[in-house]
N, C-alpha and C positions, 0 to 999 in steps of 0.2 A: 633606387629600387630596393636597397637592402632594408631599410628602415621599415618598408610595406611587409618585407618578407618577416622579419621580425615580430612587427604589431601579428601579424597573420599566424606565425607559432604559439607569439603567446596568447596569445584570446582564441583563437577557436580551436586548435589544438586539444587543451585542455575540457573544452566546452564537449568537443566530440568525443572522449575520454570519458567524463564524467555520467555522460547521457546512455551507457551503456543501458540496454533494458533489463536490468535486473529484478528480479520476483522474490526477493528471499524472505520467506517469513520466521517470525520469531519464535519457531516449535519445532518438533519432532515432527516429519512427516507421519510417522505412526500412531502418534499418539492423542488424542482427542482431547480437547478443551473439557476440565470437569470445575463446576460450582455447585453454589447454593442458589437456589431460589432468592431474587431480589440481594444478590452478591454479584458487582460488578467485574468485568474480564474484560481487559485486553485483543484487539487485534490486531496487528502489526502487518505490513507491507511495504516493501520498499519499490518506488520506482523511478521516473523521470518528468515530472513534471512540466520541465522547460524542453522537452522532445514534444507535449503535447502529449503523454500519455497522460491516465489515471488508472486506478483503479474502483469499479463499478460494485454493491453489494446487489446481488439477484435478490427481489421481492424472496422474504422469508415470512412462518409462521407468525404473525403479530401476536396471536394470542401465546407464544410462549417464550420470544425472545423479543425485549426491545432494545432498539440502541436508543442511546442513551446521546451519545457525541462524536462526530466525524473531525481528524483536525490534522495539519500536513501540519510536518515536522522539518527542516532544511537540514541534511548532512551535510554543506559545506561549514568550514572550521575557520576562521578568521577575517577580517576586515576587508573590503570590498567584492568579496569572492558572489559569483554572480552564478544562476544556476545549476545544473548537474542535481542529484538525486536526492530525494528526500523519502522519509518514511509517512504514511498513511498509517492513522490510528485509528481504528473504530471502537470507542467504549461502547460495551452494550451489556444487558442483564437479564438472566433466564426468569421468567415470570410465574412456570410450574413446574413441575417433575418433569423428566422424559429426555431423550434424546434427539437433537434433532441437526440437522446439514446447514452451514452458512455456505455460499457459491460465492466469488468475489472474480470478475471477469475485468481482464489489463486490456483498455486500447483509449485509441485515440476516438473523444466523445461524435465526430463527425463524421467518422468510417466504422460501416457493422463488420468489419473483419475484427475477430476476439487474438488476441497477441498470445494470451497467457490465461491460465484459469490455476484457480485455489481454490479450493475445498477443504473446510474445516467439517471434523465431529464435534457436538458441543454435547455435554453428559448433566443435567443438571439434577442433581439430588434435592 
């Protein structure tokens, strides 16, 4: 029985550890995303992938912002390490002047209960 107890600390232990739902983005919450027109930016999210969350981008103005590229990033650090959180990047580019909101809603794609919400200002000169 100890051998099972074992196998059982080190593999899910860790697993349930890692899968914490974290939201953190890569900004200030006060401060708003500022570019240039047709100068791409950054959106960063961290979450849990292997919990079966994501993060979701809410239909935004097409005619002023487009994305560009969506792509999951893994934060685990070394050889065989298996699930727990990774970061969510959305490249995307302001297309004219003006100000406008990106919405970015966390949950699992099967269930309408929203986990977490982000809201970005984006400032484009």
């Amino acid at each position: 029985m100890k051998p099972f107890s074992l196998l059982l600390i080190l593999f899910v232990l860790p697993l349930i550890l890692c899968c914490r739902q974290t939201t953190e983005s890569k900004r200030n919450k006060n401060q708003a995303i500022t570019g240039r027109v047709q100068e791409p930016f950054n959106i960063k999210l961290e979450g849990c992938p292997t919990c079966g969350y994501a993060w979701f981008l809410e239909p935004f103005d097409s005619t002023a912002i487009r994305l560009l590229s969506h792509s999951t990033i893994s934060l685990n650090k070394g050889p065989g390490v298996v699930g727990g959180n990774a970061l969510e990047v959305w490249n995307l580019t302001g297309l004219r002047k003006g100000e406008f909101q990106l919405t970015f809603r966390y949950k699992k794609p099967w269930i309408e209960a929203v986990e977490k919400t982000e809201q970005f200002r984006v400032k484009i000169r």
